[in-house]
Backbone atoms as SQL, in Angstrom:
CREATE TABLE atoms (id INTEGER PRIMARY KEY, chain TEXT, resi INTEGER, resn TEXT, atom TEXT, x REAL, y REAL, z REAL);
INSERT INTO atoms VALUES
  (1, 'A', 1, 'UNK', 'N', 0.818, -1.199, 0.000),
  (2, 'A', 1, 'UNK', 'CA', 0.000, 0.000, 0.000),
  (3, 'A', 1, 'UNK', 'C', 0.861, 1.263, 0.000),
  (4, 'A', 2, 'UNK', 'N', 1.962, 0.932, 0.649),
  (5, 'A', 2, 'UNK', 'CA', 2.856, 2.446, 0.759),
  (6, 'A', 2, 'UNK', 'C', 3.950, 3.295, -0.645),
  (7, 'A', 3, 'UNK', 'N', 4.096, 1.204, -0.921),
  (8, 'A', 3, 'UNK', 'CA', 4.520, 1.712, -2.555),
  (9, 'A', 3, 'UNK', 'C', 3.506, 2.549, -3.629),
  (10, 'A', 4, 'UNK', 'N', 2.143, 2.331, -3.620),
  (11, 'A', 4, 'UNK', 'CA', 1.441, 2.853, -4.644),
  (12, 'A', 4, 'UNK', 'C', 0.943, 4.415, -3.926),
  (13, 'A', 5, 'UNK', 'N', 1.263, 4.387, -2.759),
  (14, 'A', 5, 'UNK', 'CA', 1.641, 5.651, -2.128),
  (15, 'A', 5, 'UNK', 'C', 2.313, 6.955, -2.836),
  (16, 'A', 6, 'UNK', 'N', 3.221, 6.120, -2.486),
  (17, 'A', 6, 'UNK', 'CA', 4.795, 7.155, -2.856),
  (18, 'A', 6, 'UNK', 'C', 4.414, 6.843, -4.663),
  (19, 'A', 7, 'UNK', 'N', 4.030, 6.588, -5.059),
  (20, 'A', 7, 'UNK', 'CA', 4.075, 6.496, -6.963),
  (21, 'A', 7, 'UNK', 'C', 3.356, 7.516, -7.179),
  (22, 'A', 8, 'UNK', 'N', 2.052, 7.312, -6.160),
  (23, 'A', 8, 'UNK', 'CA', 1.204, 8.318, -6.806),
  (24, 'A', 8, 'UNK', 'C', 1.320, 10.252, -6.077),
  (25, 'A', 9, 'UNK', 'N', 2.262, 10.028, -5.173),
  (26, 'A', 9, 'UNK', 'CA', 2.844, 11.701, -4.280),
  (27, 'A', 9, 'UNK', 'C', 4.095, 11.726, -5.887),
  (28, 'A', 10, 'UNK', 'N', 4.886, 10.860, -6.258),
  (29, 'A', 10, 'UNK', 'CA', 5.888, 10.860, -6.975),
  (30, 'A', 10, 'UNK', 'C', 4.838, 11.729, -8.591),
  (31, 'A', 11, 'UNK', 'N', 4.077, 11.127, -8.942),
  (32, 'A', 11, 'UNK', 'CA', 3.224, 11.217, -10.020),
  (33, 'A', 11, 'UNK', 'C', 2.796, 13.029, -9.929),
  (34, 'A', 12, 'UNK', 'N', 1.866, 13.445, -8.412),
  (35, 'A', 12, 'UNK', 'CA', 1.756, 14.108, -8.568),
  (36, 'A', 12, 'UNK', 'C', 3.033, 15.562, -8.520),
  (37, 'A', 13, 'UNK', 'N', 3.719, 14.829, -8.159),
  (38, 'A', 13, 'UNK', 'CA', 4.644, 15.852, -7.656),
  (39, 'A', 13, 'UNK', 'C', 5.854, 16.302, -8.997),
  (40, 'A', 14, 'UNK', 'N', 5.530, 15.289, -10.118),
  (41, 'A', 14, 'UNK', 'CA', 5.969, 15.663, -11.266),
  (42, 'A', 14, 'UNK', 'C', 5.150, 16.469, -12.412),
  (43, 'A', 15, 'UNK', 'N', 3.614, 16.371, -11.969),
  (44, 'A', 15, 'UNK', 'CA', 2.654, 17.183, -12.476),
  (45, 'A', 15, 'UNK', 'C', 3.193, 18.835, -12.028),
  (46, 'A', 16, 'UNK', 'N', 3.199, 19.271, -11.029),
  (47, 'A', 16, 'UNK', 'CA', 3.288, 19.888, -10.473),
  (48, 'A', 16, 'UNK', 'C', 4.524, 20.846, -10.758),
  (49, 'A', 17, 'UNK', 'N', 5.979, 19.920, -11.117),
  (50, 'A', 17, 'UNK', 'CA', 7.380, 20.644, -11.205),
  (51, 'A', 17, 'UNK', 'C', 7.061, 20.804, -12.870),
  (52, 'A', 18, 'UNK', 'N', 6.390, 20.101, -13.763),
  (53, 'A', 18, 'UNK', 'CA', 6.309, 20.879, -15.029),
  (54, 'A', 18, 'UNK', 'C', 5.565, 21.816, -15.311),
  (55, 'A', 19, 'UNK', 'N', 4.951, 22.652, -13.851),
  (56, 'A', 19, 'UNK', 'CA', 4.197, 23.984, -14.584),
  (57, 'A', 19, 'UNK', 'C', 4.806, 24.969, -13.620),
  (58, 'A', 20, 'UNK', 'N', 5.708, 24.553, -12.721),
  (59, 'A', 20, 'UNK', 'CA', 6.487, 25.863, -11.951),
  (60, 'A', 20, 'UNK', 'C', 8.430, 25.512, -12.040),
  (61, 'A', 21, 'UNK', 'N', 8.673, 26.250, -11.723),
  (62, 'A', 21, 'UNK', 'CA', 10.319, 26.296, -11.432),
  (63, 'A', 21, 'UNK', 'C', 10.406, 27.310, -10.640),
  (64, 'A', 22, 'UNK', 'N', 11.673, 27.518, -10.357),
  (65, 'A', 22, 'UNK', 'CA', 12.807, 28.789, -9.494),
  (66, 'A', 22, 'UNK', 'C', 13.325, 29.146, -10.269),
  (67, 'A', 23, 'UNK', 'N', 13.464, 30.681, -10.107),
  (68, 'A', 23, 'UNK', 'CA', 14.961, 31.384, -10.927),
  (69, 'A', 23, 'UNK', 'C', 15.615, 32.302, -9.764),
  (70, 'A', 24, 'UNK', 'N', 16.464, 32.829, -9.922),
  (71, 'A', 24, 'UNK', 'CA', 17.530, 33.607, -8.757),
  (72, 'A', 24, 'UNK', 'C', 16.458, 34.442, -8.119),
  (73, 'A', 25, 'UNK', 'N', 15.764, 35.178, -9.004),
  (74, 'A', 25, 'UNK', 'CA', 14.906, 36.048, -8.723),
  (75, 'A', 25, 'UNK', 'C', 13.356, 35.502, -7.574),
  (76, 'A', 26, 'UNK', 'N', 12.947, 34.118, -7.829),
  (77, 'A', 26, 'UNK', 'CA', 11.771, 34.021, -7.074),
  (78, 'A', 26, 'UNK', 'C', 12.218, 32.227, -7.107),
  (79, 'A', 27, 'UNK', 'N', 12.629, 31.757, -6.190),
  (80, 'A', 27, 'UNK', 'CA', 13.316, 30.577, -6.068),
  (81, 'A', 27, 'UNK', 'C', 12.270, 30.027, -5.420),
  (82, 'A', 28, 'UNK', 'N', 12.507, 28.669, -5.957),
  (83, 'A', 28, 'UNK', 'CA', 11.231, 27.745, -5.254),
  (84, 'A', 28, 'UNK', 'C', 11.580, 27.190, -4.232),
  (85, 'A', 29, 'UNK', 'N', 10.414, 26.965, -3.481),
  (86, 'A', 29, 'UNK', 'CA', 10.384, 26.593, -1.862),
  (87, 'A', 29, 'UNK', 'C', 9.528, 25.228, -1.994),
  (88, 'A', 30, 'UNK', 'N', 10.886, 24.288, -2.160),
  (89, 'A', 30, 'UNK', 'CA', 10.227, 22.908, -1.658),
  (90, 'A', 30, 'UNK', 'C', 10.078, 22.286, -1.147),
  (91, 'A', 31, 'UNK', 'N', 9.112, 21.435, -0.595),
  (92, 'A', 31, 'UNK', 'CA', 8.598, 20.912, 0.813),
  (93, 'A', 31, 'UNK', 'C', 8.591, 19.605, 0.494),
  (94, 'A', 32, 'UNK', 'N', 9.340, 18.884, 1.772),
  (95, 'A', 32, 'UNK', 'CA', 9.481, 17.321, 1.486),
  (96, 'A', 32, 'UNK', 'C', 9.172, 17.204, 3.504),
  (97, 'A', 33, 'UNK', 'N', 8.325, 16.126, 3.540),
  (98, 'A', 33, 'UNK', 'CA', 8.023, 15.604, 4.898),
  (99, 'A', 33, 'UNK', 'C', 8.014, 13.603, 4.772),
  (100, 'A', 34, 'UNK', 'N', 8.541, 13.441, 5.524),
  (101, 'A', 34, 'UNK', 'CA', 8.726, 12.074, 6.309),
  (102, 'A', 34, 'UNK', 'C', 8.082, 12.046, 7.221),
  (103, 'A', 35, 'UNK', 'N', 8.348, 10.757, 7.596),
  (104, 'A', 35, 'UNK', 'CA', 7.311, 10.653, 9.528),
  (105, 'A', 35, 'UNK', 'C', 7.837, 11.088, 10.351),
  (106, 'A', 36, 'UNK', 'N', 9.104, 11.235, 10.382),
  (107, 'A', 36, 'UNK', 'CA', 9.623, 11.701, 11.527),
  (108, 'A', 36, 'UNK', 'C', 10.226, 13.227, 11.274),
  (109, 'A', 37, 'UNK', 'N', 10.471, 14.077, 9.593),
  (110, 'A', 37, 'UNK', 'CA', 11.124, 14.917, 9.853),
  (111, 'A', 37, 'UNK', 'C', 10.537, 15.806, 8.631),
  (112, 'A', 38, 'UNK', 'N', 10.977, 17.365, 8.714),
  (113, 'A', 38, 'UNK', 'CA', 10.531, 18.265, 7.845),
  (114, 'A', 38, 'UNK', 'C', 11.220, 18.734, 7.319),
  (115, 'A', 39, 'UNK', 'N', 11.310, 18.868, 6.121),
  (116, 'A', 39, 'UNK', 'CA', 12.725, 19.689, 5.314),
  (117, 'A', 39, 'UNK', 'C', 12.183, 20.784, 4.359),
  (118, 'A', 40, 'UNK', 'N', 12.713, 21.884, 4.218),
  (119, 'A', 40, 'UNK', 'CA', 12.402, 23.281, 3.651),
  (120, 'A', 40, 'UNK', 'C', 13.867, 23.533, 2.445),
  (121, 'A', 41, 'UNK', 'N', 13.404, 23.566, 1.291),
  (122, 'A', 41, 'UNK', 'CA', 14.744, 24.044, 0.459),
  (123, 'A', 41, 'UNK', 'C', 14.237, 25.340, -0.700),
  (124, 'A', 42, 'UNK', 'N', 15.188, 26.096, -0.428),
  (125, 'A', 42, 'UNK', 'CA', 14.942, 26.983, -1.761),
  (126, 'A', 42, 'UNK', 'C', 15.973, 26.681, -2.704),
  (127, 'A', 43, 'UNK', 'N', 15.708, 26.568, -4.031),
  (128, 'A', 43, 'UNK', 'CA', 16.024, 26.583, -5.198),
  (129, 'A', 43, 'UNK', 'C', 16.262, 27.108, -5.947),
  (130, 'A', 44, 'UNK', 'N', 17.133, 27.323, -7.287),
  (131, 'A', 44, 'UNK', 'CA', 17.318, 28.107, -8.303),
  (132, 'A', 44, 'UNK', 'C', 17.447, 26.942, -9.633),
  (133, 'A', 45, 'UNK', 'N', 16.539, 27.162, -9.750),
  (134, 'A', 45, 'UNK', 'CA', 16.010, 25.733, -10.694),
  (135, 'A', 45, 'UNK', 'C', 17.026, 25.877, -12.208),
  (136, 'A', 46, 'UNK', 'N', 17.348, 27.336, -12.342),
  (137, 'A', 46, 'UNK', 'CA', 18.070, 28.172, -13.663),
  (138, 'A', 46, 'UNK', 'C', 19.615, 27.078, -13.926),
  (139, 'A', 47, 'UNK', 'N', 20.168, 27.568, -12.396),
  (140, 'A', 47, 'UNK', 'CA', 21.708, 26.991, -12.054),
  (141, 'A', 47, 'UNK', 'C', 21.710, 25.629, -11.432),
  (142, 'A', 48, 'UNK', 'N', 20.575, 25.177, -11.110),
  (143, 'A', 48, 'UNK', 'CA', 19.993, 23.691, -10.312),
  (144, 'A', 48, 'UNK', 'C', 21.182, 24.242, -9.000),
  (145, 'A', 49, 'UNK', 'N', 20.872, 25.240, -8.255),
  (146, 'A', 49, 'UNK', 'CA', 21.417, 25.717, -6.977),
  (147, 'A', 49, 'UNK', 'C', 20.703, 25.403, -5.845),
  (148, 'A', 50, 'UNK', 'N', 20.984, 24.831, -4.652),
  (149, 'A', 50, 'UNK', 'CA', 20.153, 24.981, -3.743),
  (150, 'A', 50, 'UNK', 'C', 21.081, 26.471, -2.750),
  (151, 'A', 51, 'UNK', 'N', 19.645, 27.166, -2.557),
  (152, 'A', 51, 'UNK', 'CA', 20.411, 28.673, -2.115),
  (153, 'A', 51, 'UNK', 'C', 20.148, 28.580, -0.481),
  (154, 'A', 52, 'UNK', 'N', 19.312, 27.755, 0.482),
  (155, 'A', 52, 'UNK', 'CA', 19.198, 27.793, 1.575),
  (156, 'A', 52, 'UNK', 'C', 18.005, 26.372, 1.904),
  (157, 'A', 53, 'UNK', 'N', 18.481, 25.630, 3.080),
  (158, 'A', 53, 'UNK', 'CA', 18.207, 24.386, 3.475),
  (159, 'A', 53, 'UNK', 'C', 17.677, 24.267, 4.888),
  (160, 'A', 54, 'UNK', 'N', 16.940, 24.134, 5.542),
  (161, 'A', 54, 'UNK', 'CA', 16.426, 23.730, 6.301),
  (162, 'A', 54, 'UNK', 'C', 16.120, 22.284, 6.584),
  (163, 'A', 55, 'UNK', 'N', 15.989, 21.699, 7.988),
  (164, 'A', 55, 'UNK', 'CA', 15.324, 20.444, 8.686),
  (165, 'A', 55, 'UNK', 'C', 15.214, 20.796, 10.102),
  (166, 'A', 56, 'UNK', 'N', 14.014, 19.487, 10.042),
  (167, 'A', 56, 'UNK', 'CA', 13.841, 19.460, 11.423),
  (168, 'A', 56, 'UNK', 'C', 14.105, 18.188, 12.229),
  (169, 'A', 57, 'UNK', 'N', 15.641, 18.100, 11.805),
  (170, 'A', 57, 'UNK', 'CA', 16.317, 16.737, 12.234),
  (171, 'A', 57, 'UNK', 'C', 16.694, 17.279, 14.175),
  (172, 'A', 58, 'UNK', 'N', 17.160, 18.852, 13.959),
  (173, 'A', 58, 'UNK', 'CA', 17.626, 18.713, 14.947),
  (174, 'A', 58, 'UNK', 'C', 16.851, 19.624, 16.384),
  (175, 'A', 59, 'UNK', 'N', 15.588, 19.678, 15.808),
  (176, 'A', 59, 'UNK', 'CA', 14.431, 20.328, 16.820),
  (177, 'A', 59, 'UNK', 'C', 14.102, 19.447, 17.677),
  (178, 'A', 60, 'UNK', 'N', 14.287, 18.986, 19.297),
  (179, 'A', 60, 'UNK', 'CA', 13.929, 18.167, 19.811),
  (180, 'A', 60, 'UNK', 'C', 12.500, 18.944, 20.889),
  (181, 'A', 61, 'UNK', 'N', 11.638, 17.921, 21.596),
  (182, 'A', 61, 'UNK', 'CA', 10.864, 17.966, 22.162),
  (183, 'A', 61, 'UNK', 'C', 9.775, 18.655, 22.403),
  (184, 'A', 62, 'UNK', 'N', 9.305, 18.842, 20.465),
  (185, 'A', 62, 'UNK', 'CA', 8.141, 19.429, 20.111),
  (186, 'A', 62, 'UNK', 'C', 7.428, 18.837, 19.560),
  (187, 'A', 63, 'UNK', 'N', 5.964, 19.284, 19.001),
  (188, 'A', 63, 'UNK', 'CA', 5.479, 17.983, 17.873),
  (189, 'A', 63, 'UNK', 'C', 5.468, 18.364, 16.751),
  (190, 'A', 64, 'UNK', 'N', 5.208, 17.635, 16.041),
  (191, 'A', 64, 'UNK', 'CA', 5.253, 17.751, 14.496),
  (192, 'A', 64, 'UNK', 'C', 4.488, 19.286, 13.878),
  (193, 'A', 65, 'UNK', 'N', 3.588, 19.581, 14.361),
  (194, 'A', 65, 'UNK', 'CA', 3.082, 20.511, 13.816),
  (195, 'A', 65, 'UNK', 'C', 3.914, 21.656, 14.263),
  (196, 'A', 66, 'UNK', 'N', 4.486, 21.765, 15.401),
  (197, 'A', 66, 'UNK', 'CA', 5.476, 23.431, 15.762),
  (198, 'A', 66, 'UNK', 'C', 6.928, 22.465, 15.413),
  (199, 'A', 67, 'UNK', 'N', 6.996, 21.899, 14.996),
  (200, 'A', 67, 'UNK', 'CA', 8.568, 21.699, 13.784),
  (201, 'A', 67, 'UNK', 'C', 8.419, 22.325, 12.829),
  (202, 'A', 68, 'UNK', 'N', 6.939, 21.977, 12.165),
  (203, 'A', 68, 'UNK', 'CA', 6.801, 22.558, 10.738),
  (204, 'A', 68, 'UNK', 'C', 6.817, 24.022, 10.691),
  (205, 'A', 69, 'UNK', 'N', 6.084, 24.600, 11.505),
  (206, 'A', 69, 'UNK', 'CA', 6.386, 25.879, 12.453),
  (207, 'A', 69, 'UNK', 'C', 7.396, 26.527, 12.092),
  (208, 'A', 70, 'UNK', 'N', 8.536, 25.926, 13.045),
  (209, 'A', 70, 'UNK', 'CA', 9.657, 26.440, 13.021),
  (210, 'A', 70, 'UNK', 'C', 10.404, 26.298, 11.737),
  (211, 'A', 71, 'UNK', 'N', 10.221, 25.142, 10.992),
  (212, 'A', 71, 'UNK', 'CA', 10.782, 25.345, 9.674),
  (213, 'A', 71, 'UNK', 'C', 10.511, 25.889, 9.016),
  (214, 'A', 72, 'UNK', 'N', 9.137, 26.540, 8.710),
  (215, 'A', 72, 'UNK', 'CA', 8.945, 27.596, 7.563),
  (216, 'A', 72, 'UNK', 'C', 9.315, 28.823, 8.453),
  (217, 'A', 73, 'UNK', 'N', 9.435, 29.321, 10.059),
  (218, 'A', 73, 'UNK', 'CA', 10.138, 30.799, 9.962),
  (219, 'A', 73, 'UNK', 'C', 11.467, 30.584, 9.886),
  (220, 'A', 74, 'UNK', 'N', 12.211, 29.297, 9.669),
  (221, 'A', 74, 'UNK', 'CA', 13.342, 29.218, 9.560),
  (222, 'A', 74, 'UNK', 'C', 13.949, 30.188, 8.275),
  (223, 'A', 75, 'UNK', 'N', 13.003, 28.934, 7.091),
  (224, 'A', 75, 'UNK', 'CA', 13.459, 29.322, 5.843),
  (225, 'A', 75, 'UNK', 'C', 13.100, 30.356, 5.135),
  (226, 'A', 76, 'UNK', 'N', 12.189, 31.054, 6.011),
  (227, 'A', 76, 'UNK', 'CA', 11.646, 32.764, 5.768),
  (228, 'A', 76, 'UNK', 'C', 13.125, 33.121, 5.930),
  (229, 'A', 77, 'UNK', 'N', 13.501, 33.239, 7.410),
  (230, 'A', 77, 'UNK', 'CA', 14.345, 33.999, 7.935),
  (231, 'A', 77, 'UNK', 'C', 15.465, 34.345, 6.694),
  (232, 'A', 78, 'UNK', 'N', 16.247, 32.883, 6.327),
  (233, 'A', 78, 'UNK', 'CA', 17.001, 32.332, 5.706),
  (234, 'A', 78, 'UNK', 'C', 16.980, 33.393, 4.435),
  (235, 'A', 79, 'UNK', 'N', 15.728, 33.043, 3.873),
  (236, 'A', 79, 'UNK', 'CA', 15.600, 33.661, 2.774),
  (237, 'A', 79, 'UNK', 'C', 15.714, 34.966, 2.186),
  (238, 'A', 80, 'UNK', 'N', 15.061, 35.756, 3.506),
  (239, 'A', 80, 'UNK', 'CA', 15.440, 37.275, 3.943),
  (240, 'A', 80, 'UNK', 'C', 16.709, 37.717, 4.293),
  (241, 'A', 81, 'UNK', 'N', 17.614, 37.191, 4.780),
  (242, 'A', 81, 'UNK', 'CA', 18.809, 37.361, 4.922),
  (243, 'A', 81, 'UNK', 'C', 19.514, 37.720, 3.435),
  (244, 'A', 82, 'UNK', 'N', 19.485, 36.584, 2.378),
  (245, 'A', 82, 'UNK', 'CA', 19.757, 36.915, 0.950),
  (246, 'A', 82, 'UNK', 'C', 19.085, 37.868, 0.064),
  (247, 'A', 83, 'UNK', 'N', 18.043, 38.330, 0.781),
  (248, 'A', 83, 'UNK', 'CA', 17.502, 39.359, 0.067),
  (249, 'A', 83, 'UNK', 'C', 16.537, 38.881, -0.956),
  (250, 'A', 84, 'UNK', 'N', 15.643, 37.872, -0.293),
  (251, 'A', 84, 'UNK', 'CA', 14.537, 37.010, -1.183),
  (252, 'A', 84, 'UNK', 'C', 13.427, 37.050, -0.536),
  (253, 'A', 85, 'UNK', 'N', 12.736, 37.944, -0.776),
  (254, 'A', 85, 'UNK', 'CA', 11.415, 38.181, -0.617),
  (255, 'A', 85, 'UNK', 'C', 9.804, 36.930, -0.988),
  (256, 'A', 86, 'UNK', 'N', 10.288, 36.665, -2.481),
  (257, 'A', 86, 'UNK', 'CA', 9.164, 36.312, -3.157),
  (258, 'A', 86, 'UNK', 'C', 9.819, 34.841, -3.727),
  (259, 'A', 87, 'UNK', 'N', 8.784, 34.121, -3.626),
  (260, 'A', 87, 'UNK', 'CA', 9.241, 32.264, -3.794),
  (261, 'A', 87, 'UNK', 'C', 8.076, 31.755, -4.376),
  (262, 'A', 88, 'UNK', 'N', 8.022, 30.660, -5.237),
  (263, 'A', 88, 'UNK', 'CA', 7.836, 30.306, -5.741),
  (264, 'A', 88, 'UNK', 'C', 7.135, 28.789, -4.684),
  (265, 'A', 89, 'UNK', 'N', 6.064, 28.407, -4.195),
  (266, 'A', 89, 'UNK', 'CA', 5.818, 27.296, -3.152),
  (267, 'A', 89, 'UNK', 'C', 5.377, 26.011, -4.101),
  (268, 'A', 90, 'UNK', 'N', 6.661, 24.715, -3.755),
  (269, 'A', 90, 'UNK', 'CA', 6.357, 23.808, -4.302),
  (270, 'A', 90, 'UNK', 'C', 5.905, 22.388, -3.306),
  (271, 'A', 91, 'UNK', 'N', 5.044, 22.137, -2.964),
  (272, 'A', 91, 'UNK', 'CA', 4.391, 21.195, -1.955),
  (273, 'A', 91, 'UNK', 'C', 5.054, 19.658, -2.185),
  (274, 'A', 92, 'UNK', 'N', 5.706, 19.365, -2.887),
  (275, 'A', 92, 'UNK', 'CA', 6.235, 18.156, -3.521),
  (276, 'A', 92, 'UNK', 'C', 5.274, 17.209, -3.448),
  (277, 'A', 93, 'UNK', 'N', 4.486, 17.155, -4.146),
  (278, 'A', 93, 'UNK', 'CA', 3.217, 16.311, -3.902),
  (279, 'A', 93, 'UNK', 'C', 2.504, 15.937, -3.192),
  (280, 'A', 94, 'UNK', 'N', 2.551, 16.680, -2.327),
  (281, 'A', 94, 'UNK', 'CA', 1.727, 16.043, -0.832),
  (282, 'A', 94, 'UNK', 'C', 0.266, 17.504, -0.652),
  (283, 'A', 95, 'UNK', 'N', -0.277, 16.492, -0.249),
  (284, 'A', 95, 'UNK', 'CA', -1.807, 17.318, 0.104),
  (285, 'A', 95, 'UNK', 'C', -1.623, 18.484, 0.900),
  (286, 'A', 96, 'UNK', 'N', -1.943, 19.950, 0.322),
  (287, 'A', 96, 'UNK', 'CA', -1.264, 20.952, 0.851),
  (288, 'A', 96, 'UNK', 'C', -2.805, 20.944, 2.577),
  (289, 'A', 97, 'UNK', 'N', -2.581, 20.712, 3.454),
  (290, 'A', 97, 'UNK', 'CA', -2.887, 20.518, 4.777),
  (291, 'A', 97, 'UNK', 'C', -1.948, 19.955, 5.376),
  (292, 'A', 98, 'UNK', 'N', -2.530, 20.021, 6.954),
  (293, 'A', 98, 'UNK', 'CA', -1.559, 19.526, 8.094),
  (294, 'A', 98, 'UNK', 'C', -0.144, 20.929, 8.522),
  (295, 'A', 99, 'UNK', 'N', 0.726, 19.598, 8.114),
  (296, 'A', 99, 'UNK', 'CA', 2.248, 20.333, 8.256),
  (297, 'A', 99, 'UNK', 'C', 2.400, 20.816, 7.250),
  (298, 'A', 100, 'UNK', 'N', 2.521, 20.703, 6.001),
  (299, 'A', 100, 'UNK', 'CA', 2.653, 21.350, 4.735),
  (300, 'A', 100, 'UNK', 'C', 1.864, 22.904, 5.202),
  (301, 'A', 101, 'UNK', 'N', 0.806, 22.595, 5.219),
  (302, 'A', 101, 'UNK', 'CA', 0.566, 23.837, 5.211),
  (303, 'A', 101, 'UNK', 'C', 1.036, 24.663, 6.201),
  (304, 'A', 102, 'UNK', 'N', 1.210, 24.454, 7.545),
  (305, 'A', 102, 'UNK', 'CA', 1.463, 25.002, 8.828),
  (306, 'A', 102, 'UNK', 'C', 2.969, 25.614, 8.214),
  (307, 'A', 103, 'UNK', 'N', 4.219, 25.139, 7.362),
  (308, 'A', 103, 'UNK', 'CA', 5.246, 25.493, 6.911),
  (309, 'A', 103, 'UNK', 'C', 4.851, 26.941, 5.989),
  (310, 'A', 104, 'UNK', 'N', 4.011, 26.778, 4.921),
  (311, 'A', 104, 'UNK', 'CA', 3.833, 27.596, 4.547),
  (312, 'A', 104, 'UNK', 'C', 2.898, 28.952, 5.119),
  (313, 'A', 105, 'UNK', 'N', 1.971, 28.345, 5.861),
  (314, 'A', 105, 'UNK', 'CA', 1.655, 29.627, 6.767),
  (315, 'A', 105, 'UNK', 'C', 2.658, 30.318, 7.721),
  (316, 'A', 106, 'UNK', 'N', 3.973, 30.190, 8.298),
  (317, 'A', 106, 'UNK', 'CA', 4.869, 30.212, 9.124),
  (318, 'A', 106, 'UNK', 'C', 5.443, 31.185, 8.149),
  (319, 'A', 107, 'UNK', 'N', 6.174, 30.517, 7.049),
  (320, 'A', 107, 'UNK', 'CA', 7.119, 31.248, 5.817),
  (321, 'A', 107, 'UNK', 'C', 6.175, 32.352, 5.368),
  (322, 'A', 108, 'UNK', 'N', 4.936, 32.599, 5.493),
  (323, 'A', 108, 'UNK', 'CA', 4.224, 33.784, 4.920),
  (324, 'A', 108, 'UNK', 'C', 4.147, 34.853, 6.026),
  (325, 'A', 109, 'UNK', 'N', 4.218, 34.082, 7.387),
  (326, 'A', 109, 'UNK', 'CA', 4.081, 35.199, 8.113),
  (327, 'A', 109, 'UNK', 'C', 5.444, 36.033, 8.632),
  (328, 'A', 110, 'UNK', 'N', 6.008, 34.663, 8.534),
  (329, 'A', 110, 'UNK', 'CA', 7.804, 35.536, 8.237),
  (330, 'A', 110, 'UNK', 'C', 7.986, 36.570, 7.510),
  (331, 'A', 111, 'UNK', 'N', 7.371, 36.813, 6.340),
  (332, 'A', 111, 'UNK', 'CA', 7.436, 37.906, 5.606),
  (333, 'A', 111, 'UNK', 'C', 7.707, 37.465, 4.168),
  (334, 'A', 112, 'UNK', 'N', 7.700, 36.078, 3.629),
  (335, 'A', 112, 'UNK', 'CA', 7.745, 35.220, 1.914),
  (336, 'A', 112, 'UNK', 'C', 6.739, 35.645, 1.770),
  (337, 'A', 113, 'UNK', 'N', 6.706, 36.023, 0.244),
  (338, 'A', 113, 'UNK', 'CA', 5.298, 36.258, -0.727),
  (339, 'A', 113, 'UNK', 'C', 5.281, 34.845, -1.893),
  (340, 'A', 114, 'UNK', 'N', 3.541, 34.008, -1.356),
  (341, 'A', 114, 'UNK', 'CA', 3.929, 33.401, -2.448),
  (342, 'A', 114, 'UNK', 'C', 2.206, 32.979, -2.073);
């Protein structure tokens, strides 16, 4: 059951990268979640660069939903530092609720436009 899982997050999540990308200018923010962990990357899809990385390998003794939390004001922060305002949000196939979304509500209130 978990294989036709992941085929069909894989499936959609290639639907998805052929109608958006990153360029230097508005780099995509992609979201990958596991069971146990949350990862935040911006992109420059132009140079295939990753420009700033996030996880929540090393957040201990919270739950999943204030990881995700903290990872999208992470990769706000992150992003603002380089002088990147505006991103491009790529959900990597996963049903934008839950943690997905809680990341991207976090990164919007950080101050990302997307």
């Amino acid at each position: 059951m978990s294989n036709i899982k992941t085929q069909k997050r894989d499936r959609r999540h290639k639907r998805i990268r052929s109608k958006i990308s990153g360029t230097s200018d508005t780099p995509r923010l992609s979201v990958f979640k596991s069971n146990r962990y949350m990862y935040a990357q911006l992109i420059d899809d132009d140079k295939s660069v990753t420009l700033a990385a996030v996880s929540s390998e090393k957040m201990k003794g919270k739950g999943m939903m204030e990881k995700a939390k903290t990872v999208g004001k992470e990769i706000a922060t992150l992003a603002l530092a380089k002088n990147i305002s505006k991103v491009v949000f790529d959900r990597g196939g996963f049903i934008y609720t839950g943690r997905v979304k809680a990341l991207a509500d976090a990164a919007r209130e950080s101050g990302l436009k997307f």
